[in-house]
C-alpha positions as CSV (number, residue, x, y, z in Angstrom):
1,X,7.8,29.9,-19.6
2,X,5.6,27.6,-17.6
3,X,2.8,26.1,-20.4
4,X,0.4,25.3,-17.8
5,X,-1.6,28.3,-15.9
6,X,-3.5,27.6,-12.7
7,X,-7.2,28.7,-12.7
8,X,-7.8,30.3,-9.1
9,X,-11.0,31.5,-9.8
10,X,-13.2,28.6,-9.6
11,X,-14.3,25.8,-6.5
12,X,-12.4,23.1,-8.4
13,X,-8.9,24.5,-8.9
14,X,-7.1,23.3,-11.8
15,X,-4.6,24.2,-14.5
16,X,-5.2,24.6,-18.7
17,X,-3.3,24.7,-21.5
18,X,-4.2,27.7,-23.0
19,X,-2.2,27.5,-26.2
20,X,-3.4,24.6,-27.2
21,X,-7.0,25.3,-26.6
22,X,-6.6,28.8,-28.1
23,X,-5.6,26.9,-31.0
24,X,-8.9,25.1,-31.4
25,X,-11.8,26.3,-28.9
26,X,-13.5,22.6,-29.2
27,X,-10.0,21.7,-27.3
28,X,-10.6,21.1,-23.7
29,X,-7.2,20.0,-21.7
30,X,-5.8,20.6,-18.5
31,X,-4.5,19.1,-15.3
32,X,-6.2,19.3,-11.9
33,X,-4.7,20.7,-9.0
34,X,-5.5,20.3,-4.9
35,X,-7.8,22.8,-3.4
36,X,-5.9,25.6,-1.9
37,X,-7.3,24.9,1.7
38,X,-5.3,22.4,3.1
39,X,-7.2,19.8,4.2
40,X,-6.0,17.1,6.7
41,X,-7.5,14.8,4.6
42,X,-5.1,13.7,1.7
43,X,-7.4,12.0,-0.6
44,X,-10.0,14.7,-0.1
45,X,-9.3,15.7,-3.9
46,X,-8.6,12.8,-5.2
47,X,-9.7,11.5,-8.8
48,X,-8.6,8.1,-8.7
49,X,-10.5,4.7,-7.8
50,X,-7.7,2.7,-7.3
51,X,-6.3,4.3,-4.4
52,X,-7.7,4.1,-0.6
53,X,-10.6,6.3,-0.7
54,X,-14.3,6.1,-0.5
55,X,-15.3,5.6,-4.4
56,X,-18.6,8.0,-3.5
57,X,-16.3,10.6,-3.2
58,X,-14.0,10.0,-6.4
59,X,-17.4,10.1,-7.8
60,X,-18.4,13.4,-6.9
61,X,-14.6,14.8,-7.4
62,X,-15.4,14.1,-10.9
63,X,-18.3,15.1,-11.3
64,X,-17.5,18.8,-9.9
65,X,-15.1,18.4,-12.5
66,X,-16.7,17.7,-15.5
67,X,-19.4,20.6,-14.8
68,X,-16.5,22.8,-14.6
69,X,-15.7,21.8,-17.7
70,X,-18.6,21.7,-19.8
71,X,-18.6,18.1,-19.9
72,X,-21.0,15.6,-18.5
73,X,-19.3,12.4,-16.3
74,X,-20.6,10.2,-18.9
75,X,-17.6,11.6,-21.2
76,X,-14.9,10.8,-18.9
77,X,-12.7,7.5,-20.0
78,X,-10.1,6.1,-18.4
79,X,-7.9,3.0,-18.1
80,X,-7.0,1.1,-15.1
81,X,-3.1,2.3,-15.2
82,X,-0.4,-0.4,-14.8
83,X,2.6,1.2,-15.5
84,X,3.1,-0.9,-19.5
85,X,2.7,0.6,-22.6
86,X,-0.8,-0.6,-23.8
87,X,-2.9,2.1,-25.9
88,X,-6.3,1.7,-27.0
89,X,-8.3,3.9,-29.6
90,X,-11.2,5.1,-28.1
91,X,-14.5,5.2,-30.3
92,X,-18.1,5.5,-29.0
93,X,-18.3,2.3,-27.9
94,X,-15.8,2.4,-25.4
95,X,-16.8,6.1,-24.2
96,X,-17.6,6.5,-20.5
97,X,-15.6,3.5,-19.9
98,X,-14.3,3.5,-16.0
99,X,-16.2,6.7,-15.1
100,X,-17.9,5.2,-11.9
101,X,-16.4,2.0,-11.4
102,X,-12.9,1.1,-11.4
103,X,-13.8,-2.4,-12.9
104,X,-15.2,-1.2,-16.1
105,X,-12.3,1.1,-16.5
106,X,-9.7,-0.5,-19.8
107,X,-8.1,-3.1,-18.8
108,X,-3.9,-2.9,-18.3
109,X,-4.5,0.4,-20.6
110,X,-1.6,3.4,-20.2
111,X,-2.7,5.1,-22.9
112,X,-5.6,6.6,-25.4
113,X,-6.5,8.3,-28.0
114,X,-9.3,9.2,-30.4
115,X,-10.7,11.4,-33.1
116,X,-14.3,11.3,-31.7
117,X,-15.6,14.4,-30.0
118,X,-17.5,14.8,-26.5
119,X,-15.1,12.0,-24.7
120,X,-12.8,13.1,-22.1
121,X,-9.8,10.8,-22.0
122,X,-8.3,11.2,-18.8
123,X,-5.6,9.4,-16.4
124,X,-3.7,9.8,-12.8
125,X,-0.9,10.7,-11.5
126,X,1.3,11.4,-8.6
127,X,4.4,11.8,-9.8
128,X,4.7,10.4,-13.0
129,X,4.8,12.1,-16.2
130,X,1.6,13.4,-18.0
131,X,2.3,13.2,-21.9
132,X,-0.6,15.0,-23.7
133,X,-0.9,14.8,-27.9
134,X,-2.8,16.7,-29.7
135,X,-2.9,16.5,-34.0
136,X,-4.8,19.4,-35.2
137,X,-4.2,18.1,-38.3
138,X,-6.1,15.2,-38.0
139,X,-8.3,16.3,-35.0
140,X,-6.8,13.8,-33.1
141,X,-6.1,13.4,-29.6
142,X,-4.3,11.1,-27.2
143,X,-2.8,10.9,-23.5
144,X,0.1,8.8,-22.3
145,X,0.8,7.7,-18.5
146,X,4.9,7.6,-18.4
147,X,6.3,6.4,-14.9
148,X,9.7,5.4,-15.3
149,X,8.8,1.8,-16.5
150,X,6.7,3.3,-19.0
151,X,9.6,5.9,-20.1
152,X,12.1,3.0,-20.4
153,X,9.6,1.2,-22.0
154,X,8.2,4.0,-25.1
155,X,5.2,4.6,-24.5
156,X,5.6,7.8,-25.8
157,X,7.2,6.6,-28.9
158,X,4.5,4.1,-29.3
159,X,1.7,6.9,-29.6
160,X,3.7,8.7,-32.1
161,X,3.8,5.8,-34.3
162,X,0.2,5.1,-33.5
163,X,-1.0,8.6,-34.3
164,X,1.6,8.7,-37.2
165,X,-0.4,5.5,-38.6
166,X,-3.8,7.7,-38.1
167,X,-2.5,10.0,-40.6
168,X,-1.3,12.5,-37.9
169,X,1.8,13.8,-39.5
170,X,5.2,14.2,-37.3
171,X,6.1,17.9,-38.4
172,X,1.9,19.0,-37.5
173,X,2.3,16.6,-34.0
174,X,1.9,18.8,-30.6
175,X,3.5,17.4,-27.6
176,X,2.5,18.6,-23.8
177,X,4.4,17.0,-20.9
178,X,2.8,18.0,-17.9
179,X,3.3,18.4,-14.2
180,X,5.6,15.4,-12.2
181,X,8.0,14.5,-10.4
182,X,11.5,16.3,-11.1
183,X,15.4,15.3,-11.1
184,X,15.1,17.6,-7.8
185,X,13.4,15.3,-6.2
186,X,13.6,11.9,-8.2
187,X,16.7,9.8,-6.8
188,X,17.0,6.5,-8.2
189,X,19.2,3.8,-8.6
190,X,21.2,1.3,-11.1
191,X,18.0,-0.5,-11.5
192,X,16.2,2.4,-13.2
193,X,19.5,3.9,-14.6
194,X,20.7,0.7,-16.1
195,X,17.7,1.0,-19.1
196,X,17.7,4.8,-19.3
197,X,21.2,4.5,-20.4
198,X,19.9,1.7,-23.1
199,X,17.7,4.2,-24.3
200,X,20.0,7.2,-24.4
201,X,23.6,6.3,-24.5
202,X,26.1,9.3,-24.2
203,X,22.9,11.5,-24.1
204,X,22.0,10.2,-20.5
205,X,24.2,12.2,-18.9
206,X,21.9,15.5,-20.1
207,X,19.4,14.0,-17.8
208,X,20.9,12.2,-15.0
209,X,23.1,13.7,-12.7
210,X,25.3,11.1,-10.0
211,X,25.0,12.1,-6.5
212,X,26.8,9.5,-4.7
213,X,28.2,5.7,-5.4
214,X,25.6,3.8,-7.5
215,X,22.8,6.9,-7.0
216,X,21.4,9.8,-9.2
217,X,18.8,12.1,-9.8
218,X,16.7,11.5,-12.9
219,X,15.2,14.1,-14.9
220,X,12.0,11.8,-16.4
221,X,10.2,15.2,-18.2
222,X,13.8,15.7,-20.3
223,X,13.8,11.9,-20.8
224,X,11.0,11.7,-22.6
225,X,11.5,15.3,-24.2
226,X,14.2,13.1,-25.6
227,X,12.3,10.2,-26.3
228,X,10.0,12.7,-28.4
229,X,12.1,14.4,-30.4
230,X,13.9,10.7,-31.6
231,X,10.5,9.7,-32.8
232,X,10.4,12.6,-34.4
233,X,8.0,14.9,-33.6
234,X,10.1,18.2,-33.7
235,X,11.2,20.3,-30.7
236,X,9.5,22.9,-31.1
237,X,6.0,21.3,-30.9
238,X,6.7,20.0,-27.0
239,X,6.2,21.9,-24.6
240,X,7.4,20.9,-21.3
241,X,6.0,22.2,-17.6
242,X,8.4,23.0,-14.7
243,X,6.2,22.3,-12.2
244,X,7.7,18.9,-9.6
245,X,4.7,17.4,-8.3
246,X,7.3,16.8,-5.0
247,X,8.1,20.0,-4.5
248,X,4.7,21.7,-5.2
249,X,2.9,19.0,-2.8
250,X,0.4,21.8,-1.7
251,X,-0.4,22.3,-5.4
252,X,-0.4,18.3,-6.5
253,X,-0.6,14.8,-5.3
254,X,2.7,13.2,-4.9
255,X,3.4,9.3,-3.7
256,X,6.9,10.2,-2.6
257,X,6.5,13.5,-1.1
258,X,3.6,11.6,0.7
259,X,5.5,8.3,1.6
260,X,3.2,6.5,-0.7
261,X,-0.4,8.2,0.9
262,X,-1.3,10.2,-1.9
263,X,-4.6,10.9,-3.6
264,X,-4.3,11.3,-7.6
265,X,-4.0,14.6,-9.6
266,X,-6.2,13.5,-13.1
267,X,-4.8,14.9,-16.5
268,X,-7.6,15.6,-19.5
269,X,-7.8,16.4,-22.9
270,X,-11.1,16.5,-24.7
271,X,-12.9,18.3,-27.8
272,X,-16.4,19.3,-27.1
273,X,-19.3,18.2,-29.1
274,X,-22.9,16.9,-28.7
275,X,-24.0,13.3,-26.9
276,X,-24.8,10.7,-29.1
């Protein structure tokens, strides 16, 4: 059953996770979706700064957003995403960070977490894979950006640990991968093969499937389902969304579907609370 639902009624169409945020009503998490008028414009519904688009309008993107939500722009954090494994803790200090410019956003940052409330930690995607943590234990929550390079790479694994050293423990740890690309749609090479199969072993051929001499279709969701579950946080705490950001190019941004002209769907996870 498809974890994410899509919220139709509203001008800023996105999707929620509503067990998780039924599990704690502070929880604020989700993924945004294109508006259901096509628009000739690709980047009309973008959230990203780093792509081709006038920053004015990012701006106000997120700031229809964030009123949606309940949150104010101020909240919103983000890293400038390079495709590594670098996570940073968010505190106060560092809220707001990248909310309006693109050069204050973290520095060569993939991933964040934090146990403060009223900051939305958020971060882009157009085909990649979303991973969303969430330690109600603890009260702590993180987001991952996992391309392939970051897959290969554990990012994934790396927040476990990190949360793990927060106190957040493995059996209590919930794991949402959201909407990217799928193996449908995601044909890749030796290159990208040759490290998966460091990573997996035997196991890689649950996730990869050959299509012709030196080519095959990746599953990156079941890859780092995989991932997960080594670094064990237990399988029945991830949840997993079937939605390919290829195939459902009306519904999300998508750099291949596009041939690399896409806008930026932005994934959230926040707990609500009052300004400092």
């Amino acid at each position: 059953m498809e974890p994410f639902q899509l919220q139709q009624a509203t001008d800023v169409p996105y999707l929620t996770l509503n067990r998780w945020e039924q599990m704690d009503p502070t929880l604020v998490v989700g993924v945004s979706a294109r508006r259901l008028q096509i628009d000739e414009d690709r980047l009309c519904d973008n959230y990203a700064l780093h792509v081709q688009d006038d920053p004015e309008r990012v701006r106000q993107n997120r700031q229809q957003l964030v009123d949606e939500l309940g949150f104010s722009l101020s909240a919103w954090t983000c890293g400038n995403q390079v495709h590594g494994v670098h996570i940073e803790q968010i505190g106060i200090g560092e809220r707001g960070r990248g909310n309006k410019l693109l050069e204050d956003a973290l520095p060569a940052t993939d991933g964040l977490f934090t146990r403060e409330q009223d900051i939305l930690l958020t971060s882009f995607y157009a085909d990649c894979v979303p991973l969303l943590f969430y330690s109600p234990d603890k009260e702590i929550i993180g987001v991952a950006h996992a391309g392939w390079k970051g897959s290969v790479a554990g990012i994934g694994t790396k927040m476990v640990n990190l949360l793990n050293e927060q106190g957040a423990k493995h059996e209590h740890l919930q794991v949402a991968i959201g909407p990217s690309i799928g193996a449908c749609c995601y044909e890749v090479d030796e290159l990208v093969m040759s490290p998966v199969r460091e990573q997996l072993g035997s196991s890689c051929d649950t996730i990869a499937t050959a299509t012709e001499e030196g080519k095959w279709r990746l599953d990156l969701k079941k890859f780092n389902q995989e991932l997960l579950v080594r670094a064990g946080v237990p399988q029945k705490n991830i949840l997993c969304s079937s939605y390919c950001t290829s195939c459902d190019e009306k519904l999300f941004h998508s750099h291949r579907a596009s041939g690399g002209k896409a806008g930026r769907i932005v994934v959230w996870i926040g707990k609500k609370g009052f300004s400092p």
